[in-house]
Wavefront OBJ file of the C-alpha trace (Angstrom):
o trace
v 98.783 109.077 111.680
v 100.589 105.821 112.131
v 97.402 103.541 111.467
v 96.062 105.583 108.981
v 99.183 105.409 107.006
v 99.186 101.739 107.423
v 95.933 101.698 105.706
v 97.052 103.215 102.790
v 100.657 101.083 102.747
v 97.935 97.726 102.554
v 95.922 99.566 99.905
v 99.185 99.770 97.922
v 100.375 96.198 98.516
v 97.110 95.109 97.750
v 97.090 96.797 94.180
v 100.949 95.642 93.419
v 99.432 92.026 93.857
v 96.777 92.398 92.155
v 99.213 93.665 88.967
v 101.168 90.657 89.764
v 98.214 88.110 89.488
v 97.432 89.651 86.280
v 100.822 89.796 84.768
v 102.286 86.555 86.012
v 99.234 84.369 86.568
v 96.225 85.509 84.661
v 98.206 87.276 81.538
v 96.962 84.722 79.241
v 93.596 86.231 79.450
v 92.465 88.318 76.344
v 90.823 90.855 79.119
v 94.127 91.128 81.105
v 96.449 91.562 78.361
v 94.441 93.946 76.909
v 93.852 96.469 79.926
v 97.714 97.142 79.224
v 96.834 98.843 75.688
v 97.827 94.937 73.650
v 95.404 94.509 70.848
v 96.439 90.866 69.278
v 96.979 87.628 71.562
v 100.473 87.947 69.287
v 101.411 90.982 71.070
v 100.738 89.330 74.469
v 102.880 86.187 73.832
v 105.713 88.545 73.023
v 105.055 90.385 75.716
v 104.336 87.861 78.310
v 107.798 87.406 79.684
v 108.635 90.983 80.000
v 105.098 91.027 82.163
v 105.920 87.765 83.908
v 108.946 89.224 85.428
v 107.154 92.610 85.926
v 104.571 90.918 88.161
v 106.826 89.656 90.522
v 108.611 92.670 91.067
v 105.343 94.098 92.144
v 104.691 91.169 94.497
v 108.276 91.609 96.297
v 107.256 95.718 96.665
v 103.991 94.708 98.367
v 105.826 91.481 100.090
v 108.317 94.142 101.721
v 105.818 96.998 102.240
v 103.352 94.147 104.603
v 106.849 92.808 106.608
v 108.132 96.224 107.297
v 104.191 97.052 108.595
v 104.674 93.831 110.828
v 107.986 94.793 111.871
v 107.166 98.716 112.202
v 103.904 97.503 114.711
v 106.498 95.624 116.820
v 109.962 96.278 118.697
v 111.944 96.732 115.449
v 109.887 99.832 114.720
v 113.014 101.507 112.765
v 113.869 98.551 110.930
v 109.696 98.741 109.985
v 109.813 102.048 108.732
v 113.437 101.769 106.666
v 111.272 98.540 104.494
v 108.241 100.548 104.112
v 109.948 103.665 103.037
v 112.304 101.902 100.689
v 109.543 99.640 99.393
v 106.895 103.074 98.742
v 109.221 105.033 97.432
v 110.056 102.315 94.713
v 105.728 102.121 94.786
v 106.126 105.950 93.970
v 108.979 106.290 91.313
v 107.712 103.524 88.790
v 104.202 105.333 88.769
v 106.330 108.099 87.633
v 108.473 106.191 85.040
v 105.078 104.564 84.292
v 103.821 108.840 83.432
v 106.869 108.948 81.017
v 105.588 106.266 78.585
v 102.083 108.366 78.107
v 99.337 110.592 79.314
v 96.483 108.611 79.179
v 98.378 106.521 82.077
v 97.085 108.620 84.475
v 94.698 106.841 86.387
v 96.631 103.712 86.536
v 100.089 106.245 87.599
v 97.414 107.632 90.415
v 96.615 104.203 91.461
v 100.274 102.981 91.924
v 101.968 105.564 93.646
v 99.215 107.508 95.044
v 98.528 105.319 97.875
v 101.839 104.901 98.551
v 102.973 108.383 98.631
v 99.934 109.099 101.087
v 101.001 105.913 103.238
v 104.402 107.566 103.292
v 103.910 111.022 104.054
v 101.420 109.845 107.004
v 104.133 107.726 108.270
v 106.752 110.483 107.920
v 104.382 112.560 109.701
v 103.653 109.994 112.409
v 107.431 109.819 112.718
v 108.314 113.163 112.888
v 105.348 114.155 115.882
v 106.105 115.547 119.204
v 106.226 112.810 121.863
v 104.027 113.133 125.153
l 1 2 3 4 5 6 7 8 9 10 11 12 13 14 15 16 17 18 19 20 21 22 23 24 25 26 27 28 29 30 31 32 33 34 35 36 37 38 39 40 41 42 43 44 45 46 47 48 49 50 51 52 53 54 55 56 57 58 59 60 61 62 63 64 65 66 67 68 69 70 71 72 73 74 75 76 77 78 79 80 81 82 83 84 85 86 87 88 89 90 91 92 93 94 95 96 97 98 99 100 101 102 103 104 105 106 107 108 109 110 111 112 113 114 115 116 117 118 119 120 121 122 123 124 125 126 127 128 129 130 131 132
């Protein structure tokens, strides 16, 4: 359960850099800015900053989610899990502030916290099992 809920821990640190290359390198772009619902390169500007700082808190959840993986695969297995569970839960809650602001935020709530609640439950699983 282990592996397979590292898989899905990667998946999710994969997608929070992804948001942060588009909010804090590639925001500038009329097709980035506007896959978060902006409709004038006005709006952007103003928003750029608030997005800037947004993408970097996604980098440090994916940033913490791959060093507790390293550590989790190595002696300080406990210390592994405590980053990974702190960092997916975070992963998990802001999809769910990100539901608050509207419906049609669905998909992109799935995508966020979907993979990491998966990751986490495997992992809690894998945890939690019997040893031989």
């Amino acid at each position: 359960m282990a592996i397979i809920g590292t898989l899905f821990i990667v998946a999710a640190a994969v997608v929070h850099v992804v948001f942060f290359a588009m909010e804090s390198v590639l925001w500038s772009a009329p097709g980035v800015w506007r896959r978060f619902g902006l409709t004038s390169q006005r709006d952007a500007d103003v928003v750029r900053p608030m997005a800037y700082n947004q993408g970097f808190y996604n980098l440090f959840l994916a940033g913490g989610s791959v060093v507790g993986l390293l550590l989790y695969w190595t002696t300080l297995r406990q210390v592994g899990f405590g980053l990974i569970f702190f960092c997916g839960i975070c992963m998990v809650l802001a999809s769910l502030v990100l539901l608050t602001t509207g419906r049609r935020l669905w998909g992109a709530v799935l995508l966020q916290g979907g993979l990491p609640l998966v990751g986490l439950i495997l992992f809690v699983i894998a945890e939690n099992a019997p040893t031989r």
